[in-house]
C-alpha positions in Angstrom: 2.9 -42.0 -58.4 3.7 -38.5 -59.6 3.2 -37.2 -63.0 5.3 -36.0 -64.5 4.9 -32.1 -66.5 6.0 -30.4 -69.7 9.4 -30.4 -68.8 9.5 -33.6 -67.1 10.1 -33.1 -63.8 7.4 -34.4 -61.4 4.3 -32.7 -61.1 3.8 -34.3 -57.6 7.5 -33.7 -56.6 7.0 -29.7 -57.7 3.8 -29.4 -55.3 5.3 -30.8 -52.8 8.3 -28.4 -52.2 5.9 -26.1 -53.1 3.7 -26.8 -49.8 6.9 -26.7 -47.8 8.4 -23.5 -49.1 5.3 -22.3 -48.6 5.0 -23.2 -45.2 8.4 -21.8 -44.4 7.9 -18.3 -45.9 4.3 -18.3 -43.6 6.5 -19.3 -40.5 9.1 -16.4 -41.4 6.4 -13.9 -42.0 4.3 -14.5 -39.1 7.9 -14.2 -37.1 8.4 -10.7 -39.3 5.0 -9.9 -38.1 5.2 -10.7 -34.4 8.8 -8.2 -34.5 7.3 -5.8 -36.3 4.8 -5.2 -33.9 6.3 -5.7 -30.5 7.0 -2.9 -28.2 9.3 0.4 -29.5 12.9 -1.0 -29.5 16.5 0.6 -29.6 18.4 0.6 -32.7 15.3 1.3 -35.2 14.6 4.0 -37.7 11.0 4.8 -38.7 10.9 5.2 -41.7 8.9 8.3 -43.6 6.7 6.0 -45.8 6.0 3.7 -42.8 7.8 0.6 -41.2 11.4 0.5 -39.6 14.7 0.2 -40.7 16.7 -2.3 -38.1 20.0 -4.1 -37.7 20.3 -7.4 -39.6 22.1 -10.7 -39.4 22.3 -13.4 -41.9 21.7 -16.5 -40.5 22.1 -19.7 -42.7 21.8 -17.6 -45.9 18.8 -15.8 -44.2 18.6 -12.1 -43.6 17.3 -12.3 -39.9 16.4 -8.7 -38.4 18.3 -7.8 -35.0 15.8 -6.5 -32.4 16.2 -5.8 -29.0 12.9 -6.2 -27.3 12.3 -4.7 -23.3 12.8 -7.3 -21.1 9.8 -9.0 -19.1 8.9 -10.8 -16.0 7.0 -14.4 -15.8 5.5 -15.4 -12.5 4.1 -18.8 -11.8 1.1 -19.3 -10.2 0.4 -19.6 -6.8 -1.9 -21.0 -4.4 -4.6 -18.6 -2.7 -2.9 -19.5 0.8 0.4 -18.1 -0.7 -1.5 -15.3 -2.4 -3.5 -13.8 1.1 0.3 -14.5 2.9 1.9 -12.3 0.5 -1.1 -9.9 0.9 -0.7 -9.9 4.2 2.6 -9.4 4.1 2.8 -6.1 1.5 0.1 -4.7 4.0 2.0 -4.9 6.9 5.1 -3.5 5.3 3.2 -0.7 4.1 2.2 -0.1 7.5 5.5 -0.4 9.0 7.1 1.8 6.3 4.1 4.4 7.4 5.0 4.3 11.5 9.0 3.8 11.5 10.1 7.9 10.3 8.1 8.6 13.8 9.7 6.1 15.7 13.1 7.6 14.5 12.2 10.9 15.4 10.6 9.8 19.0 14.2 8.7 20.0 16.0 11.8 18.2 13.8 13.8 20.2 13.9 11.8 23.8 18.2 12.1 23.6 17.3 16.1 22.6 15.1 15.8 25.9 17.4 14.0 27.8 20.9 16.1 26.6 18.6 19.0 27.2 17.3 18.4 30.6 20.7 17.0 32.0 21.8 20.5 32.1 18.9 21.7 33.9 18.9 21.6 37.6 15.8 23.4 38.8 13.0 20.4 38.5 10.5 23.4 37.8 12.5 24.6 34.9 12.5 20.9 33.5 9.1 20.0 33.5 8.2 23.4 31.9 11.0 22.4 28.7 9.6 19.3 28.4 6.2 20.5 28.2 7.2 23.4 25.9 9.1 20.6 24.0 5.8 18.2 23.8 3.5 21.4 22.7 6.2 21.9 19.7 6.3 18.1 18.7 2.4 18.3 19.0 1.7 21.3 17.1 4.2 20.1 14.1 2.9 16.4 14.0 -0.4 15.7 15.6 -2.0 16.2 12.5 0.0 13.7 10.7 -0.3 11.1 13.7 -3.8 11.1 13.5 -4.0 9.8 10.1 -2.4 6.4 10.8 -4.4 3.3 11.4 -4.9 1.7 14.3 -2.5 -0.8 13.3 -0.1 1.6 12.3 0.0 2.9 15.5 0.3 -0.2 17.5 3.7 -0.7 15.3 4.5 2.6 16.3 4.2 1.9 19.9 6.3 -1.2 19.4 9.0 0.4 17.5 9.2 3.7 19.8 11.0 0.9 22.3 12.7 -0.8 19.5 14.3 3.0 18.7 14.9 3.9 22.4 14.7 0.7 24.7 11.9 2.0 26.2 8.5 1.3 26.3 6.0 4.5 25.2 4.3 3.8 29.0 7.7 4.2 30.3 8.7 7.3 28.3 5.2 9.2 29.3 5.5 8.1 32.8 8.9 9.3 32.6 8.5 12.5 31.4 5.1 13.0 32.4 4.6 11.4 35.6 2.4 7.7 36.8 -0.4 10.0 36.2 0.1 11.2 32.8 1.0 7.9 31.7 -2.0 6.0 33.4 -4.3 8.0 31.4 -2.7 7.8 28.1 -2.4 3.6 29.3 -6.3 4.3 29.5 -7.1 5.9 26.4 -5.2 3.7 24.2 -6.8 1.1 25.6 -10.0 2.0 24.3 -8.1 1.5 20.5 -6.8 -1.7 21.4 -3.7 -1.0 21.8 -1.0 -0.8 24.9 1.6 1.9 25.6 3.4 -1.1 27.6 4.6 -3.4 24.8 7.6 -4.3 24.1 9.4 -5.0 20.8 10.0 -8.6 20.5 12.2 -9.1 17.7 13.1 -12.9 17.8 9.6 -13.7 18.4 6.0 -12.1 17.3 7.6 -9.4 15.9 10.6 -10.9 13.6 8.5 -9.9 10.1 8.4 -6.5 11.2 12.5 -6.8 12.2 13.3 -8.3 8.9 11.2 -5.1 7.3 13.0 -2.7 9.3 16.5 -4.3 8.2 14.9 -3.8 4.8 14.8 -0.4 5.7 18.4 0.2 6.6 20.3 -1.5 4.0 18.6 0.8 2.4 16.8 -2.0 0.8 13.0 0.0 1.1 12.6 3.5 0.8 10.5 6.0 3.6 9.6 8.6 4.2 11.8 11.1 6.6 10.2 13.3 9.0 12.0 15.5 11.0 11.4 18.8 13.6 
């Protein structure tokens, strides 16, 4: 049983509320606390002998300050099979972002070519703009070129006939001649790759599609290149 003090009221009884009140001023500071030290926040003065001065509410006949706190992200965990997918995935729309300018400016440059040429009648006249044309492109972009990967340069191939509905094979063979073309066949050969492949976008190639849609909604940013 309680005892009971000076005054009569219970000793035990005071304590108690004591312990509680207690406890609630602890729960209300350590909330102070946690606000006063969270990231910089709008509507909050610094004050010059240290702290802030912020927007209050009373709540319940408690001043509770108002403070508007950056907002942040929470990700669940996933599994390592999702994690190497998604890896997989940011890589290869890296590397498509990286190869798709060029393929826009291979099929700006073949209708110049072609709009160009169509005018031309002499055949002698034509292969010399085409080849003045290809020295130009070369001079301007072979540096760059040479800097992709391997596999940013077999996406290239594959979206040069997604941007012109022509294969690069065909284009070189076209403008170059079966010779011309059977060596450049050759050489990127020897990298792995294949001037003759075709973009396939409702089959191997759909994640690179749905990246390029990305791309013009506007969705992903790139980087232009032009002549």
């Amino acid at each position: 049983m309680a005892q009971k003090g000076p005054h009569g009221k219970s000793e035990g009884h005071d304590f108690g509320t004591y312990l509680v009140w207690t406890s609630r001023m602890k729960s209300r500071s350590l909330l102070f606390l946690l606000l006063a030290f969270s990231l910089k926040v709008s509507a909050q003065l610094e004050m010059p002998g240290g702290g802030y001065k912020v927007l209050a509410t009373v709540i319940n006949g408690d001043t509770m300050p108002i403070i508007h706190l950056a907002p942040a992200e929470i990700y669940a965990s996933i599994s390592p099979e999702a994690a190497a997918k998604m890896k997989s995935f940011l890589k290869l729309r890296r590397d498509v972002l990286r190869a798709y300018p060029y393929a826009k400016l291979a099929a700006v440059q073949l209708k110049f070519i072609n709009d160009s040429v169509a005018h031309i009648s002499n055949e002698r006249a034509k292969k010399k703009f085409i080849k003045k044309t290809e020295a130009e492109l070369k001079d301007q972009f072979e540096r760059d070129l040479k800097k992709l990967t391997v596999t940013q340069g077999r996406i290239l191939i594959k979206l040069i006939d997604r941007e012109t509905g022509s294969t690069s094979y065909a284009l070189v063979k076209e403008l170059r001649g079966g010779l011309q073309a059977f060596f450049w066949q050759g050489l990127a050969r020897l990298f792995g790759s294949n001037l003759k492949s075709e973009y396939k976008a409702d089959a191997e190639d759909q994640l690179i599609e749905s990246i390029v849609q990305q791309i013009e909604r506007g969705e992903l940013k790139f980087q232009t290149v032009s002549k």
